[in-house]
mmCIF file of the N, C-alpha and C atoms, coordinates in Angstrom:
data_MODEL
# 
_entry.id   MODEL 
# 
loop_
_atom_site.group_PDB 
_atom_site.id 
_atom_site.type_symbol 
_atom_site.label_atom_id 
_atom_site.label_alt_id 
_atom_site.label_comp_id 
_atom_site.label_asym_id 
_atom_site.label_entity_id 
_atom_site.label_seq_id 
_atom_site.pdbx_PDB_ins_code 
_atom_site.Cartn_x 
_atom_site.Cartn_y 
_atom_site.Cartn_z 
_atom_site.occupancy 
_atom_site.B_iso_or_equiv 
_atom_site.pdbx_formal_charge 
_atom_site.auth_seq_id 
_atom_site.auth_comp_id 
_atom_site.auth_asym_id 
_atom_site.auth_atom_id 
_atom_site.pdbx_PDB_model_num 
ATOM 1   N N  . UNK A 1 1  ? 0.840   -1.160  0.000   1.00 0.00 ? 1  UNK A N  1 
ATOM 2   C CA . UNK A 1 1  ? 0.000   0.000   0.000   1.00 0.00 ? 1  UNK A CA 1 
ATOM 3   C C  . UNK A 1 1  ? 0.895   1.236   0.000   1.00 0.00 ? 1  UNK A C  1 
ATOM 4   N N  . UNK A 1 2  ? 0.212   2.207   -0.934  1.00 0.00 ? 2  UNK A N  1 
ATOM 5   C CA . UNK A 1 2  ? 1.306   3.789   -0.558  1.00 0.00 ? 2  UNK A CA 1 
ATOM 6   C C  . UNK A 1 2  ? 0.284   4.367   -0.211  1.00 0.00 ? 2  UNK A C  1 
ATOM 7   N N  . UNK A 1 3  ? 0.587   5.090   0.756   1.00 0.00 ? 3  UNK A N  1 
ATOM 8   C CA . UNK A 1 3  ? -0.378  6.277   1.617   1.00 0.00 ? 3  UNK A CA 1 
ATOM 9   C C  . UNK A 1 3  ? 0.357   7.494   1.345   1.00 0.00 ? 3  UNK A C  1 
ATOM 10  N N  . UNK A 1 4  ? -0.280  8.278   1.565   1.00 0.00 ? 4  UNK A N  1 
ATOM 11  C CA . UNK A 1 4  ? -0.466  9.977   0.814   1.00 0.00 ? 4  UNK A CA 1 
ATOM 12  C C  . UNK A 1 4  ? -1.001  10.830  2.209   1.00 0.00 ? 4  UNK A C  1 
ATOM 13  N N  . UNK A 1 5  ? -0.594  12.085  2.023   1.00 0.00 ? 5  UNK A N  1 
ATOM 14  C CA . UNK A 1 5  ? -1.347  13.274  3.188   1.00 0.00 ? 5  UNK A CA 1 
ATOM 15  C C  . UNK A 1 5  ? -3.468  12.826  3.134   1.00 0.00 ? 5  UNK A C  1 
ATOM 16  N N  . UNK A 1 6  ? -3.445  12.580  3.973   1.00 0.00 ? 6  UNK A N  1 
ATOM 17  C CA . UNK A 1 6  ? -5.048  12.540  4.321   1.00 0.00 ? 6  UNK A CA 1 
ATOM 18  C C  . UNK A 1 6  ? -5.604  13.919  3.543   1.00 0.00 ? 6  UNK A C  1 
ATOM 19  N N  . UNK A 1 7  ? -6.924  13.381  2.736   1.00 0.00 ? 7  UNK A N  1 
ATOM 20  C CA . UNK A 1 7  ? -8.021  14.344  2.171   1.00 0.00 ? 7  UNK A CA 1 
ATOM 21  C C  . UNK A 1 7  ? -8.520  15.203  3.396   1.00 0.00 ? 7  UNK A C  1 
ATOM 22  N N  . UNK A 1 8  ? -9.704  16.150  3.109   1.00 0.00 ? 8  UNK A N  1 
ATOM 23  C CA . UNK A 1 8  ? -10.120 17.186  4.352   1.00 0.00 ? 8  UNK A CA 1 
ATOM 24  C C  . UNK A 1 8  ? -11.336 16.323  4.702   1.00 0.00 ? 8  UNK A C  1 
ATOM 25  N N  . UNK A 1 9  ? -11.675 15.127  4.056   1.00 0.00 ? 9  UNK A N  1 
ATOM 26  C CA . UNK A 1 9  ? -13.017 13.831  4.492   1.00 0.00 ? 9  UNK A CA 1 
ATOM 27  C C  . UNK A 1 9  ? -12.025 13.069  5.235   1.00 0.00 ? 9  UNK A C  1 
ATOM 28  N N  . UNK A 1 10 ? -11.144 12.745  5.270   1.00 0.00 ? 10 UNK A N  1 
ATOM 29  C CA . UNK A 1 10 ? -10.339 11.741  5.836   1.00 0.00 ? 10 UNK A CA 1 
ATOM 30  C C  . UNK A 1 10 ? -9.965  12.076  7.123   1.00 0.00 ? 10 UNK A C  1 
ATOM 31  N N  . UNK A 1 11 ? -9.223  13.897  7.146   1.00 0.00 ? 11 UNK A N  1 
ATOM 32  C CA . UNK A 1 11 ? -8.253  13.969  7.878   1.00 0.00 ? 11 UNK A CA 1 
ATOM 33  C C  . UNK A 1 11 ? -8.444  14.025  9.785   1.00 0.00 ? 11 UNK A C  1 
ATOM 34  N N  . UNK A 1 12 ? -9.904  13.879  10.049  1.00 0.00 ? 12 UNK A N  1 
ATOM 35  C CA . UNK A 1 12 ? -10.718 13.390  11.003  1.00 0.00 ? 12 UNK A CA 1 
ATOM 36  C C  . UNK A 1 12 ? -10.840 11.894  11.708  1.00 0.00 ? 12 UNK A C  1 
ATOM 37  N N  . UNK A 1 13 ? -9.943  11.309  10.939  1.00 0.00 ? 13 UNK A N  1 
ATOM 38  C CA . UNK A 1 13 ? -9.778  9.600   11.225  1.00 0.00 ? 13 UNK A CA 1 
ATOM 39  C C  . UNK A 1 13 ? -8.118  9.660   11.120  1.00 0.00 ? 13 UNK A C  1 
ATOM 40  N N  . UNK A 1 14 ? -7.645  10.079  10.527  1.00 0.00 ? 14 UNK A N  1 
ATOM 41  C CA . UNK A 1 14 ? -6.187  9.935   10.252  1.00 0.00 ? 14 UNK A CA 1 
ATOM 42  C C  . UNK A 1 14 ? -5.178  11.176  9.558   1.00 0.00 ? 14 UNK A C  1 
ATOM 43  N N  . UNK A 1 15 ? -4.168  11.096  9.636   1.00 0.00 ? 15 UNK A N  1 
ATOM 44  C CA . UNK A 1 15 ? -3.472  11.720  9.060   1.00 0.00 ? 15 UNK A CA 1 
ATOM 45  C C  . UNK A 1 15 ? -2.463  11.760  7.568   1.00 0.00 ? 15 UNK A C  1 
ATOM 46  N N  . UNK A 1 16 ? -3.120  10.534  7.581   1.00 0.00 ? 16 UNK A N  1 
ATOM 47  C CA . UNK A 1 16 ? -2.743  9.219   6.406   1.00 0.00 ? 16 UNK A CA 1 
ATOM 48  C C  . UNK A 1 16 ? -3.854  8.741   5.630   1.00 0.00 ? 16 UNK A C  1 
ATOM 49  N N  . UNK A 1 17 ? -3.369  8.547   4.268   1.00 0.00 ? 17 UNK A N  1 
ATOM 50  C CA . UNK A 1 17 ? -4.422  7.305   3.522   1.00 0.00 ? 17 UNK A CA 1 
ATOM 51  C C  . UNK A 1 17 ? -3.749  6.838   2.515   1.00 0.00 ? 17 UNK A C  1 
ATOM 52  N N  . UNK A 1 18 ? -4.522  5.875   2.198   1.00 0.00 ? 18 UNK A N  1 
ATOM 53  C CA . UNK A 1 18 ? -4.363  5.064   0.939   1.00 0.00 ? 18 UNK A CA 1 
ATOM 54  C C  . UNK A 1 18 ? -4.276  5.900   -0.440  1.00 0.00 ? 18 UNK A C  1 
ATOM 55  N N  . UNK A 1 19 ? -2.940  5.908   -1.619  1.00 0.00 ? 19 UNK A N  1 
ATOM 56  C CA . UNK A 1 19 ? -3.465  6.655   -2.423  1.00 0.00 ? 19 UNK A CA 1 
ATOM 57  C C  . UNK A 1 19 ? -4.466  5.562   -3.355  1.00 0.00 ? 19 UNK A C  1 
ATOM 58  N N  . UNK A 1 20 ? -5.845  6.017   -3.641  1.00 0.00 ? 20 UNK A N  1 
ATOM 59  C CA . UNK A 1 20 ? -6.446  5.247   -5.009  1.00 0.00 ? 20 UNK A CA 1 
ATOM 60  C C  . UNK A 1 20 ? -6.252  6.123   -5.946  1.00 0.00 ? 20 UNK A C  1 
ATOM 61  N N  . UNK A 1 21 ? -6.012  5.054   -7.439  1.00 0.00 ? 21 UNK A N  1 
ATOM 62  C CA . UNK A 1 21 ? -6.067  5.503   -8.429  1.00 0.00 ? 21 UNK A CA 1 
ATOM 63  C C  . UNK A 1 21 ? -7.259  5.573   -8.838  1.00 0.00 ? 21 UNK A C  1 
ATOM 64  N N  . UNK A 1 22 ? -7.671  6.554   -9.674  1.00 0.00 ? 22 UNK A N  1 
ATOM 65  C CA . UNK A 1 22 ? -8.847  7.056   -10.271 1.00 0.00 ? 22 UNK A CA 1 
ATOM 66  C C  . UNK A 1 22 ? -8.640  6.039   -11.467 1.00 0.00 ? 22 UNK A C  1 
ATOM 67  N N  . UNK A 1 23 ? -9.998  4.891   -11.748 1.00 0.00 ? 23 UNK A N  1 
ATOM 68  C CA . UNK A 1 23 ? -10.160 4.241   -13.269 1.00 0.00 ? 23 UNK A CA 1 
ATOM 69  C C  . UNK A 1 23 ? -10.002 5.461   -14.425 1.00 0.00 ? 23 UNK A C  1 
ATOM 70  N N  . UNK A 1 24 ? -9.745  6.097   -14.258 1.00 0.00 ? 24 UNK A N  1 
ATOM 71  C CA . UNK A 1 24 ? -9.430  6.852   -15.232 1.00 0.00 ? 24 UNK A CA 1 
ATOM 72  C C  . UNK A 1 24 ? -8.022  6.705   -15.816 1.00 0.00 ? 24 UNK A C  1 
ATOM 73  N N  . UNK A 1 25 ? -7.095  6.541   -15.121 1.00 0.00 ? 25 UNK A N  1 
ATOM 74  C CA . UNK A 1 25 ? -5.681  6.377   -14.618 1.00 0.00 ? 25 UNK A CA 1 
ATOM 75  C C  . UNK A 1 25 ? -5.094  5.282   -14.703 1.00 0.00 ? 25 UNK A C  1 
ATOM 76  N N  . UNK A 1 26 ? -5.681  3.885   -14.758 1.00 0.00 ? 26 UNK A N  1 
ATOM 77  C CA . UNK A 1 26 ? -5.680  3.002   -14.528 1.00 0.00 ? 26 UNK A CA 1 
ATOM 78  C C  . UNK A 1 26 ? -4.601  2.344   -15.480 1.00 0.00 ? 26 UNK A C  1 
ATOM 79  N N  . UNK A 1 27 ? -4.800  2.980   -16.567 1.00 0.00 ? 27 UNK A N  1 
ATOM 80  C CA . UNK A 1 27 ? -4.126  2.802   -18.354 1.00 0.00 ? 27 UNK A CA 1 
ATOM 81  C C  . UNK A 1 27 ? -2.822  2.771   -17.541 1.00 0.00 ? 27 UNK A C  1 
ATOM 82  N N  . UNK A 1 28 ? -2.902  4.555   -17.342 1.00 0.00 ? 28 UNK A N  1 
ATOM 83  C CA . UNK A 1 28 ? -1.333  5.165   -17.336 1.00 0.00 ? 28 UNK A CA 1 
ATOM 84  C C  . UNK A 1 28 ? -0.455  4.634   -16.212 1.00 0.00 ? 28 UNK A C  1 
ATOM 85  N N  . UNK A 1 29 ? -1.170  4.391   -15.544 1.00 0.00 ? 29 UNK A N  1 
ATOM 86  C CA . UNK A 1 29 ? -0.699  3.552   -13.564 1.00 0.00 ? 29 UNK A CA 1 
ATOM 87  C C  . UNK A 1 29 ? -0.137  2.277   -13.672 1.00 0.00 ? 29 UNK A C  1 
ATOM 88  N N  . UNK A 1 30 ? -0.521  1.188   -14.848 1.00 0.00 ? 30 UNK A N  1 
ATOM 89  C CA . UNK A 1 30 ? -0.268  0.055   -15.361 1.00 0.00 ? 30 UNK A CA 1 
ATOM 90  C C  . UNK A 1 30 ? 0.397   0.061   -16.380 1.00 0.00 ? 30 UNK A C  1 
ATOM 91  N N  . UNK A 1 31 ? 0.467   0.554   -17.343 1.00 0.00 ? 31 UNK A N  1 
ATOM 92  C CA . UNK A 1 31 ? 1.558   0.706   -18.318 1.00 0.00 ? 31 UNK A CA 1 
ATOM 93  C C  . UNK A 1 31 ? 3.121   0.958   -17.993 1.00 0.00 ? 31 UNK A C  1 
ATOM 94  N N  . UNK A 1 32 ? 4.260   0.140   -18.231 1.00 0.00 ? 32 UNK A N  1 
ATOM 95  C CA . UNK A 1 32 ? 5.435   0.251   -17.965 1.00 0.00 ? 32 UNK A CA 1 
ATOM 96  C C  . UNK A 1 32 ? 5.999   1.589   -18.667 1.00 0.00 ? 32 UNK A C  1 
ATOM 97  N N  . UNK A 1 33 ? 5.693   1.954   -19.586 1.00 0.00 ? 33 UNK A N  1 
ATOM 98  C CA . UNK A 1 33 ? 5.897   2.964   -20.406 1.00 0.00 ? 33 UNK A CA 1 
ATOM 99  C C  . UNK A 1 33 ? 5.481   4.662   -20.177 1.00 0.00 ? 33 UNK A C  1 
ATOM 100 N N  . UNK A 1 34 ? 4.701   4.623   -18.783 1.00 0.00 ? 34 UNK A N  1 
ATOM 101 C CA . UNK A 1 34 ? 4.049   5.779   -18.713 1.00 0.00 ? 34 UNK A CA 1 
ATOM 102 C C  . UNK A 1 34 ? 5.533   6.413   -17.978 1.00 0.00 ? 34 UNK A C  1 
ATOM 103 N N  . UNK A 1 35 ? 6.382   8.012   -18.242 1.00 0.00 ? 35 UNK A N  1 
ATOM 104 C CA . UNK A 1 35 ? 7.163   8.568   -17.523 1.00 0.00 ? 35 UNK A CA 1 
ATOM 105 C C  . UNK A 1 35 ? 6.639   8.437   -16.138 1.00 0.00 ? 35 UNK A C  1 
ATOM 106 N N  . UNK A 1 36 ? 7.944   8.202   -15.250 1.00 0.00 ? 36 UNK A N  1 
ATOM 107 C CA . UNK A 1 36 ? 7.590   8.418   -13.869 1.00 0.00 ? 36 UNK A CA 1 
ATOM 108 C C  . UNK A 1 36 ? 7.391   9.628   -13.177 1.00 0.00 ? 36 UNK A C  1 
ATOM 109 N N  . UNK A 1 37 ? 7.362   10.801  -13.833 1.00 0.00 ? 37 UNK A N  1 
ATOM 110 C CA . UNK A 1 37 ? 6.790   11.952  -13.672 1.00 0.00 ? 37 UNK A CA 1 
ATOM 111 C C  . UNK A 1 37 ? 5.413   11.781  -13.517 1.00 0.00 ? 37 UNK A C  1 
ATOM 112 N N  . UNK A 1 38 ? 4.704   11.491  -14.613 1.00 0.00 ? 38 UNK A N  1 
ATOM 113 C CA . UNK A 1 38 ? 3.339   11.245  -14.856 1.00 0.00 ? 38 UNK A CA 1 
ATOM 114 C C  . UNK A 1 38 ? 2.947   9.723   -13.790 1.00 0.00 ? 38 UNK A C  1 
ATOM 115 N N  . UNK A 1 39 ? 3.379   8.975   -13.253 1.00 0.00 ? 39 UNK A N  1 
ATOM 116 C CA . UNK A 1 39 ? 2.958   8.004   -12.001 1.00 0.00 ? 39 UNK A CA 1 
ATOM 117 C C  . UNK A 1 39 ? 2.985   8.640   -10.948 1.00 0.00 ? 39 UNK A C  1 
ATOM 118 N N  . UNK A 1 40 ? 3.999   9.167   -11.099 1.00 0.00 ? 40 UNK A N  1 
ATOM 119 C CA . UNK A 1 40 ? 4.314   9.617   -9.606  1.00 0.00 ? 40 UNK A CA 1 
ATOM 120 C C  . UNK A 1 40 ? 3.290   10.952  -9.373  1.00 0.00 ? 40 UNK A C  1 
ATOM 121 N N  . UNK A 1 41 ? 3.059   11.509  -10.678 1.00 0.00 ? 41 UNK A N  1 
ATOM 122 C CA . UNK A 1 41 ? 1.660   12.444  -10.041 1.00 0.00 ? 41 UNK A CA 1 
ATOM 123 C C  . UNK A 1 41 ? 0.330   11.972  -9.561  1.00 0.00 ? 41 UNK A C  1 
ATOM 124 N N  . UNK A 1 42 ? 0.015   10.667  -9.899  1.00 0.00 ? 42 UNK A N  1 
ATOM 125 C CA . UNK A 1 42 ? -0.676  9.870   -9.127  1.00 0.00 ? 42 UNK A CA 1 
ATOM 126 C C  . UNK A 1 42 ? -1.154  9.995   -8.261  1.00 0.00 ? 42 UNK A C  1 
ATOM 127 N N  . UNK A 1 43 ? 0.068   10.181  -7.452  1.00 0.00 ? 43 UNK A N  1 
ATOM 128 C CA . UNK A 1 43 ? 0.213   9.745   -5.681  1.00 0.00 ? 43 UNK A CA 1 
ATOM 129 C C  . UNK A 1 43 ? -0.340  11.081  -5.162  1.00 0.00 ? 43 UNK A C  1 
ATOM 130 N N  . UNK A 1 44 ? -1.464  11.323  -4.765  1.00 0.00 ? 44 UNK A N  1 
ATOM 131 C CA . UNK A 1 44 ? -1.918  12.526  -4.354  1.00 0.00 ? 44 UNK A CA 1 
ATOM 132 C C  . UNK A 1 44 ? -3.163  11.501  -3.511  1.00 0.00 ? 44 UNK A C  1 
ATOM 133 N N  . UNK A 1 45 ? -3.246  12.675  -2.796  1.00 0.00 ? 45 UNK A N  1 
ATOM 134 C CA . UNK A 1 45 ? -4.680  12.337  -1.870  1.00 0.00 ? 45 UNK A CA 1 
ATOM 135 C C  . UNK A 1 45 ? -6.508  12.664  -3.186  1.00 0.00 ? 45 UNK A C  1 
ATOM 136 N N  . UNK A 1 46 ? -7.009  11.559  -2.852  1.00 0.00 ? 46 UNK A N  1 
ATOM 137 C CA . UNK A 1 46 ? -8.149  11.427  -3.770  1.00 0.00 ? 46 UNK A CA 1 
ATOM 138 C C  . UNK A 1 46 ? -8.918  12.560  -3.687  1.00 0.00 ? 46 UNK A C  1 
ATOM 139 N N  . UNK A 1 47 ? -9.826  12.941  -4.371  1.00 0.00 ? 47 UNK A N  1 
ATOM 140 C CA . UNK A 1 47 ? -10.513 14.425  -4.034  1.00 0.00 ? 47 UNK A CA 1 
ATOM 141 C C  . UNK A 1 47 ? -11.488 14.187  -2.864  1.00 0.00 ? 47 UNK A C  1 
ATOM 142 N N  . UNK A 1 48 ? -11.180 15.333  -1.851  1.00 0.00 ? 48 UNK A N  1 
ATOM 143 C CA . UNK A 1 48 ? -12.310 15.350  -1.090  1.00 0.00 ? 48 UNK A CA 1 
ATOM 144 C C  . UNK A 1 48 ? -13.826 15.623  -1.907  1.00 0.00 ? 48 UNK A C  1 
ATOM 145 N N  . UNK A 1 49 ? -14.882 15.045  -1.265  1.00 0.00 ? 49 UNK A N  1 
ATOM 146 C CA . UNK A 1 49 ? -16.039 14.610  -2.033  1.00 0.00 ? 49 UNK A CA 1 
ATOM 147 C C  . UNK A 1 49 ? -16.713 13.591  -2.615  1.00 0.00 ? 49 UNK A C  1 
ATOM 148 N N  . UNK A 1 50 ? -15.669 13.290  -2.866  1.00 0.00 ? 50 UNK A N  1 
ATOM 149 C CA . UNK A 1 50 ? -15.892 11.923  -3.799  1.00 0.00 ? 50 UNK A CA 1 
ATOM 150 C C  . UNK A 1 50 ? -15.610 10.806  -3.153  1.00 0.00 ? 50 UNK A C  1 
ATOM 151 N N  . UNK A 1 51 ? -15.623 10.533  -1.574  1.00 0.00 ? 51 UNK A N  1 
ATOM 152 C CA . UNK A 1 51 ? -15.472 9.378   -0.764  1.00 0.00 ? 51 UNK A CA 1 
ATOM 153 C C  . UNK A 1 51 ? -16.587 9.648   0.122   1.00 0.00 ? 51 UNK A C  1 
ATOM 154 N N  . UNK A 1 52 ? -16.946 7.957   0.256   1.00 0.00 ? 52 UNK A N  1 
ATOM 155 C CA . UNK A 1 52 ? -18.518 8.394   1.506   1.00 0.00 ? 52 UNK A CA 1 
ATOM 156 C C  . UNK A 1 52 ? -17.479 7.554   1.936   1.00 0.00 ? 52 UNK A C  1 
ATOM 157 N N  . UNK A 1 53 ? -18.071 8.164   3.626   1.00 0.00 ? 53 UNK A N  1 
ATOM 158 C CA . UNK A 1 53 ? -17.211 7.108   4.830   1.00 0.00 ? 53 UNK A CA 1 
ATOM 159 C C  . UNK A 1 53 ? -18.796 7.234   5.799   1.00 0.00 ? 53 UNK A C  1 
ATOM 160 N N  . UNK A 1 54 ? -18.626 5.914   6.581   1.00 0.00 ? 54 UNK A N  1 
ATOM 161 C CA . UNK A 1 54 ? -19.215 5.745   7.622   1.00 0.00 ? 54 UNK A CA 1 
ATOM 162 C C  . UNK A 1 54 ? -18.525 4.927   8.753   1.00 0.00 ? 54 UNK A C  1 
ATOM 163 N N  . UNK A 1 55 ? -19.048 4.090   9.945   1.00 0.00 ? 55 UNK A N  1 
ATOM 164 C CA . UNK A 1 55 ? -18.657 3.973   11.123  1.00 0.00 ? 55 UNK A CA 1 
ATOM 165 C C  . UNK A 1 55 ? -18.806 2.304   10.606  1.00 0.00 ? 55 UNK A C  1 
ATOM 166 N N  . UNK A 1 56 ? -18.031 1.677   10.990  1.00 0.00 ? 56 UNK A N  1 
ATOM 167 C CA . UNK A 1 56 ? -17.919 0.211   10.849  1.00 0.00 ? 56 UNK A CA 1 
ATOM 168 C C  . UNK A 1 56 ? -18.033 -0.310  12.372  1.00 0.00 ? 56 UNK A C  1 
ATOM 169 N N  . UNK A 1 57 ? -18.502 -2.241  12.314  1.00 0.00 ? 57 UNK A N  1 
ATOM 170 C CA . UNK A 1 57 ? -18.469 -2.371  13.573  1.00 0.00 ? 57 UNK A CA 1 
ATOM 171 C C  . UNK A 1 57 ? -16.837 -3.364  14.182  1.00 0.00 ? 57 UNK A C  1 
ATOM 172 N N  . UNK A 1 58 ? -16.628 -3.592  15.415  1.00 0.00 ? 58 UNK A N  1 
ATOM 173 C CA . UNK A 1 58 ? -14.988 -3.936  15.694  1.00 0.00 ? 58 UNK A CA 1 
ATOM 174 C C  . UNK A 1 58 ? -14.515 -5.318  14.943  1.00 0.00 ? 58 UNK A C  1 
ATOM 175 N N  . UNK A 1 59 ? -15.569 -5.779  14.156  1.00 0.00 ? 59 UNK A N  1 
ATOM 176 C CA . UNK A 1 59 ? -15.031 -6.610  13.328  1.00 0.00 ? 59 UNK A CA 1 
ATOM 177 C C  . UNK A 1 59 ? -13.924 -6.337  11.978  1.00 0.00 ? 59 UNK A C  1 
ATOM 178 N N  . UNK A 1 60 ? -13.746 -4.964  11.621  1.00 0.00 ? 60 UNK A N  1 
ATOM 179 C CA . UNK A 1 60 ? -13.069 -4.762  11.085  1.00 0.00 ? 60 UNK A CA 1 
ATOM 180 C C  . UNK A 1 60 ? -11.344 -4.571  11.390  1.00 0.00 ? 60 UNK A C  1 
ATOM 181 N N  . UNK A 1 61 ? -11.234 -4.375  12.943  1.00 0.00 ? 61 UNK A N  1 
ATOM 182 C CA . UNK A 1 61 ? -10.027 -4.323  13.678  1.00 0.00 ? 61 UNK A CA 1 
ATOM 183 C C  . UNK A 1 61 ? -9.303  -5.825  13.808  1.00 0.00 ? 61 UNK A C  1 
ATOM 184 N N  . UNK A 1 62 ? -10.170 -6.648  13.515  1.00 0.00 ? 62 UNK A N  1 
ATOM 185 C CA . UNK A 1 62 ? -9.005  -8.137  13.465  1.00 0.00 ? 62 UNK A CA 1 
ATOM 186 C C  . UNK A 1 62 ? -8.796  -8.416  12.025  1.00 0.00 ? 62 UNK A C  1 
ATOM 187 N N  . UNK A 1 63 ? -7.408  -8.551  11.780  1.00 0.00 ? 63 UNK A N  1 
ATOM 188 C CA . UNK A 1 63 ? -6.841  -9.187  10.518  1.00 0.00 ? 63 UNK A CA 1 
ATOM 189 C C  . UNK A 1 63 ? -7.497  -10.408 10.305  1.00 0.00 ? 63 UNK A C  1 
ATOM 190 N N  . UNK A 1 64 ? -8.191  -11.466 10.823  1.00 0.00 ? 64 UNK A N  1 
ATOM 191 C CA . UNK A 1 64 ? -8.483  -12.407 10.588  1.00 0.00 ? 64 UNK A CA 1 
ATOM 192 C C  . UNK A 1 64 ? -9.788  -12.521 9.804   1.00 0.00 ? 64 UNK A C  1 
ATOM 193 N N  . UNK A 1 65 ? -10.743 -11.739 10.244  1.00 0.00 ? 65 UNK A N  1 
ATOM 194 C CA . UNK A 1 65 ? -11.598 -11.176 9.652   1.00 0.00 ? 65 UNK A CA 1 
ATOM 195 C C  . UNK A 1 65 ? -11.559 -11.060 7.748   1.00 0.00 ? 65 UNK A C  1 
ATOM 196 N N  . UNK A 1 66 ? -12.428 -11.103 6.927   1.00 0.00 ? 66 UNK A N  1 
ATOM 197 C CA . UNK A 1 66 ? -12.177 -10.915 5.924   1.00 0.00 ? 66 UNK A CA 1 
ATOM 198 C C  . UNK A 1 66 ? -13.897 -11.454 5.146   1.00 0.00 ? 66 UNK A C  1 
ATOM 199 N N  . UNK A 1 67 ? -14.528 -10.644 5.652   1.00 0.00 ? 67 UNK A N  1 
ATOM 200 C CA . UNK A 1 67 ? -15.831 -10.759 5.400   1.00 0.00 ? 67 UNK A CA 1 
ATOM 201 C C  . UNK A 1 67 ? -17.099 -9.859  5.137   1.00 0.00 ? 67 UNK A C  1 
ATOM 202 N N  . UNK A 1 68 ? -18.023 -9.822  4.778   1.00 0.00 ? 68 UNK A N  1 
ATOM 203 C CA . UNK A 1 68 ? -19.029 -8.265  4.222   1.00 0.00 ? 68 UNK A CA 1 
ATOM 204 C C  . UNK A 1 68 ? -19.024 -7.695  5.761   1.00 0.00 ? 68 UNK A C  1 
ATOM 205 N N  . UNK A 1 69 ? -18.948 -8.796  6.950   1.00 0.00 ? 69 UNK A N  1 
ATOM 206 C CA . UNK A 1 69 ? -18.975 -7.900  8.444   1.00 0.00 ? 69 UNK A CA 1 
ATOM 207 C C  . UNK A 1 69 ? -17.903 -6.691  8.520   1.00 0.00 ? 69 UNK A C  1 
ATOM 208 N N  . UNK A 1 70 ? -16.957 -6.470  7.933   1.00 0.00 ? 70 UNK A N  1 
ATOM 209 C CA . UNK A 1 70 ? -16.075 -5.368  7.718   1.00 0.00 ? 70 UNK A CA 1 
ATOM 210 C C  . UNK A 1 70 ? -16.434 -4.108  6.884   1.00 0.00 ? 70 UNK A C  1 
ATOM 211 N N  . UNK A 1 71 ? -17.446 -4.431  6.513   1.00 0.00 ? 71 UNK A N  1 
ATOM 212 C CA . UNK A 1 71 ? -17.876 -2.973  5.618   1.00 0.00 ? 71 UNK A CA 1 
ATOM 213 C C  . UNK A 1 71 ? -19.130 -2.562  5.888   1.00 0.00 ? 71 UNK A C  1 
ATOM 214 N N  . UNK A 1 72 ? -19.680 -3.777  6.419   1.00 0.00 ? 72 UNK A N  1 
ATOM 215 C CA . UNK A 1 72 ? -21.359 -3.040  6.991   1.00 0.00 ? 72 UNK A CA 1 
ATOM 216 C C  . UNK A 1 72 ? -21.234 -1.985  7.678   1.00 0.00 ? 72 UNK A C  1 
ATOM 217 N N  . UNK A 1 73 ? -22.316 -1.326  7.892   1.00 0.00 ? 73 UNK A N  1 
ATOM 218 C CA . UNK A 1 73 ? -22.588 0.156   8.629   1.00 0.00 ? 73 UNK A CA 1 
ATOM 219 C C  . UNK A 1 73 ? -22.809 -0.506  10.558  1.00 0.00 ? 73 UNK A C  1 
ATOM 220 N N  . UNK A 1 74 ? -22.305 -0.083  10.921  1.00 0.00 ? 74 UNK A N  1 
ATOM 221 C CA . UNK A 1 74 ? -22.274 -0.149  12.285  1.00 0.00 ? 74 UNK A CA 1 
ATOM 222 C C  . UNK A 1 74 ? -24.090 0.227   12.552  1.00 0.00 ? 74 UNK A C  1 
ATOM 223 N N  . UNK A 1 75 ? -24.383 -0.483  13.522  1.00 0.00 ? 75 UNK A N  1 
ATOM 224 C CA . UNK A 1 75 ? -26.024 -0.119  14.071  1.00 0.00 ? 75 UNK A CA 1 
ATOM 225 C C  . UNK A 1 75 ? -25.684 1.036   14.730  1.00 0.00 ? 75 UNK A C  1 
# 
């Protein structure tokens, strides 16, 4: 995983995140051929807006875990 400066949706949980690539990107992110100028601009924090977050329940805190119980909405 490469993590990036936390979005202004994020930066309330962490100070850190995951960078995702936008499917848009996907070409240029996978192609061996793309300059590493152009990858490496990539690596930015995703746009605030465009992420919904909600509250998960503590099943998501064990690695062992690996099930839809990790993404459901907490009651």
């Amino acid at each position: 995983m490469i993590a990036t400066a936390a979005n202004e949706d994020y930066r309330a949980v962490h100070d850190r995140m995951p960078v995702i690539i936008p499917a848009s990107a996907y070409a240029r992110w996978l192609d061996p051929s793309t300059p590493l100028a152009e990858v490496t601009a990539l690596l930015r924090p995703y746009p605030a807006g465009e992420m919904e977050g909600y509250a998960v329940g503590p099943a998501v805190s064990k690695v062992a875990n690996d099930g839809p119980e990790c993404v459901e909405p907490a009651a």
